[in-house]
C-alpha positions in Angstrom: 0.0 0.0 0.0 3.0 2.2 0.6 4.4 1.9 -2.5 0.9 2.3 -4.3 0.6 5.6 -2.8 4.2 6.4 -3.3 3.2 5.9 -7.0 1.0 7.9 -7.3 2.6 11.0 -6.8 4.0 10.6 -10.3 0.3 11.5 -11.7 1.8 15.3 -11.1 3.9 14.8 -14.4 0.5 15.2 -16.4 -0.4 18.9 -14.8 3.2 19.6 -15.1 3.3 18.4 -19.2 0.3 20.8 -19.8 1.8 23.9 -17.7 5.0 23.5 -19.3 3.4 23.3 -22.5 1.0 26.2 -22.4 4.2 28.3 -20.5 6.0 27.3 -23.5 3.1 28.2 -26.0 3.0 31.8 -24.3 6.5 32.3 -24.6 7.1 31.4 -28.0 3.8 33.4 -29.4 4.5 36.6 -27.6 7.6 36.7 -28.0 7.5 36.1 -32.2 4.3 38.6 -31.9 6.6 41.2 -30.4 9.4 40.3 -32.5 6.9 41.3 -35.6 4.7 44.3 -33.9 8.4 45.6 -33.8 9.6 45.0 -37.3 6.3 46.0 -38.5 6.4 49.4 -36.5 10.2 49.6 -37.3 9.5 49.5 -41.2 6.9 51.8 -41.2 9.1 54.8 -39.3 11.6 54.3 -41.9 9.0 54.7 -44.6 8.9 51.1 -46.6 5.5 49.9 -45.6 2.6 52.5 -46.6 1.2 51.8 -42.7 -1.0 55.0 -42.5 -4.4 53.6 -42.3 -3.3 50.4 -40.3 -1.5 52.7 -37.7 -4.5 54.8 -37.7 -6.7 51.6 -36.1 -4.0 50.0 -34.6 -3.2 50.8 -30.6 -0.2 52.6 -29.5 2.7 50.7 -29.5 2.8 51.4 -25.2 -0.5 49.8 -25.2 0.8 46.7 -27.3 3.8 46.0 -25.4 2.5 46.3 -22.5 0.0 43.9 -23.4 2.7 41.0 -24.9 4.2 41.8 -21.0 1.0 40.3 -20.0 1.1 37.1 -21.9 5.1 36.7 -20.7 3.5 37.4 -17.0 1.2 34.6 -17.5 3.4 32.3 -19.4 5.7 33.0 -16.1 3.2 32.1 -13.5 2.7 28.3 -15.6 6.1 28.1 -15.4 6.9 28.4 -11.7 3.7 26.6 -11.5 5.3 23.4 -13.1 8.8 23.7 -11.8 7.5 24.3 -8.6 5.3 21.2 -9.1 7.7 19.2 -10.2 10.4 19.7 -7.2 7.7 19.5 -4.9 6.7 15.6 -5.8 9.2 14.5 -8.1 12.9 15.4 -7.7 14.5 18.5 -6.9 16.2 21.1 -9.5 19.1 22.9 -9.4 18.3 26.4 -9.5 19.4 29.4 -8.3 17.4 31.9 -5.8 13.6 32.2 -5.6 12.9 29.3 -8.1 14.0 27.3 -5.7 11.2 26.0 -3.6 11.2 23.7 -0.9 7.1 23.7 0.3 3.8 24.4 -1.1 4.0 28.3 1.0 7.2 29.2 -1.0 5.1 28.0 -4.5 2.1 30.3 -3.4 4.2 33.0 -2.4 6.2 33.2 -5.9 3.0 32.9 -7.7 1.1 35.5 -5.6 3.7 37.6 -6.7 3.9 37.2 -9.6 0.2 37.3 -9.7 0.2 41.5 -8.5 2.5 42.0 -11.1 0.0 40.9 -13.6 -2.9 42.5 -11.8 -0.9 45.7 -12.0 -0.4 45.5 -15.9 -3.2 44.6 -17.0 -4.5 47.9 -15.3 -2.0 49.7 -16.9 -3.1 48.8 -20.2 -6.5 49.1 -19.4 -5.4 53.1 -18.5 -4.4 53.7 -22.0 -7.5 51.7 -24.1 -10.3 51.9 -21.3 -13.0 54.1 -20.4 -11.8 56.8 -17.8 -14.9 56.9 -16.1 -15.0 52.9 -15.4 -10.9 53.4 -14.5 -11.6 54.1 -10.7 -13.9 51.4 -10.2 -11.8 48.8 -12.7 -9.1 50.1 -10.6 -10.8 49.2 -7.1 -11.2 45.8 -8.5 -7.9 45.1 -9.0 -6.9 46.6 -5.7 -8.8 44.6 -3.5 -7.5 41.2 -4.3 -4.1 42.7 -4.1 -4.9 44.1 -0.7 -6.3 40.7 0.2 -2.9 38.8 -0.9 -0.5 41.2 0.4 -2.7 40.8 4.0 -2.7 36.9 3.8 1.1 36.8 2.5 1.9 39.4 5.5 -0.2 37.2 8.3 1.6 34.0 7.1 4.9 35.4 7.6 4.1 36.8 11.1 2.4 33.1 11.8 5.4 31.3 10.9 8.0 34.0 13.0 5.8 33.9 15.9 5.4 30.1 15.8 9.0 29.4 15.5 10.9 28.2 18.5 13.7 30.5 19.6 16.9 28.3 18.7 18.9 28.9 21.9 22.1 30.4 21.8 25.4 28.2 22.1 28.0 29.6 24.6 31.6 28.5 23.0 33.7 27.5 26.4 36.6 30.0 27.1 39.7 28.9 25.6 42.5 27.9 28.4 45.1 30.9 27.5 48.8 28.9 26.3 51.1 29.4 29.4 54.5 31.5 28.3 57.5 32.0 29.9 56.3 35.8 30.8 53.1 34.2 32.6 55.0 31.4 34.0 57.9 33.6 36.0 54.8 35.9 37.4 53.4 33.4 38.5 56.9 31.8 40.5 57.4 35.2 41.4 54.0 35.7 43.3 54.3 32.2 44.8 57.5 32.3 47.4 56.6 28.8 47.9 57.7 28.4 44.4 60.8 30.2 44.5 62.2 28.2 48.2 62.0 25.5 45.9 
């Protein structure tokens, strides 16, 4: 029964193959549609592509950047979902600083960041294409559940320093002091029983 349930922690490897594939999906559209939003814009400053009544319907190039930033954001959050996954139940991974993680709080934490960050810029485009009256209430929507997550990350982090023991402090014993011949001739010399003998 052990090892059937030891087994079975190796179902993770399907959520991870779809996170890992969708991350990678992300990644490799953005990144080729920014590659060609640039080119595209780049062609038409210099002249070579008649782009006046395209650029005229198209969004400003802020706007479309900030939304490929966006789909990197989100194609980041499936990835530290599946490596995070994965060196939970499977094996661990060599990596470097806050990939690293250890326990399911260090997974949420990463992704809650991760997750303001995309919060944050998908108001920030929604500032340049949206309705300014709707942008204080669209605004306060977004706020809220960062407010929430930023209150549950800081009451999980006071939990777990309040909850931790107090590792006591080791005293390191005083080193006996090597005896020279200065010390050892004050000492005689304090001593007359020393020196009759």
């Amino acid at each position: 029964m052990t090892r059937l349930l030891s087994g079975t922690r190796y179902l993770i490897i399907v959520p991870i193959v779809g996170l890992a594939i969708a991350a990678a999906v992300f990644f490799v559209i953005g990144g080729l549609g920014l590659i060609a939003l640039i080119v595209e814009r780049f062609l038409g400053a210099l002249g070579t592509v008649a782009m006046e009544a395209h650029q005229a319907e198209s969004l400003p190039i802020e706007v479309e950047i900030v939304e490929y930033v966006h789909t990197f954001l989100i194609g980041t959050v499936l990835y530290i979902t599946a490596v995070g996954f994965y060196q939970l139940f499977i094996n661990d991974i060599p990596l470097h600083g806050w990939l690293h993680i250890e326990s399911t709080e260090e997974l949420e934490t990463n992704l809650i960041g991760v997750t303001v960050v995309v919060l944050a810029v998908n108001f920030m485009g929604f500032v340049f294409t949206g309705n300014t009256g709707a942008m204080l209430q669209y605004g306060g929507g977004i706020a809220l559940p960062i407010a929430a997550l930023a209150l549950f990350v800081g009451l999980r982090s006071w939990a777990n320093r309040t909850g931790d023991p107090q590792e006591p402090v080791e005293t390191k014993p005083e080193q006996a002091q090597p005896r020279t011949r200065s010390t050892t001739k004050a000492i005689d010399a304090s001593n007359p029983a020393a020196q009759d003998l």
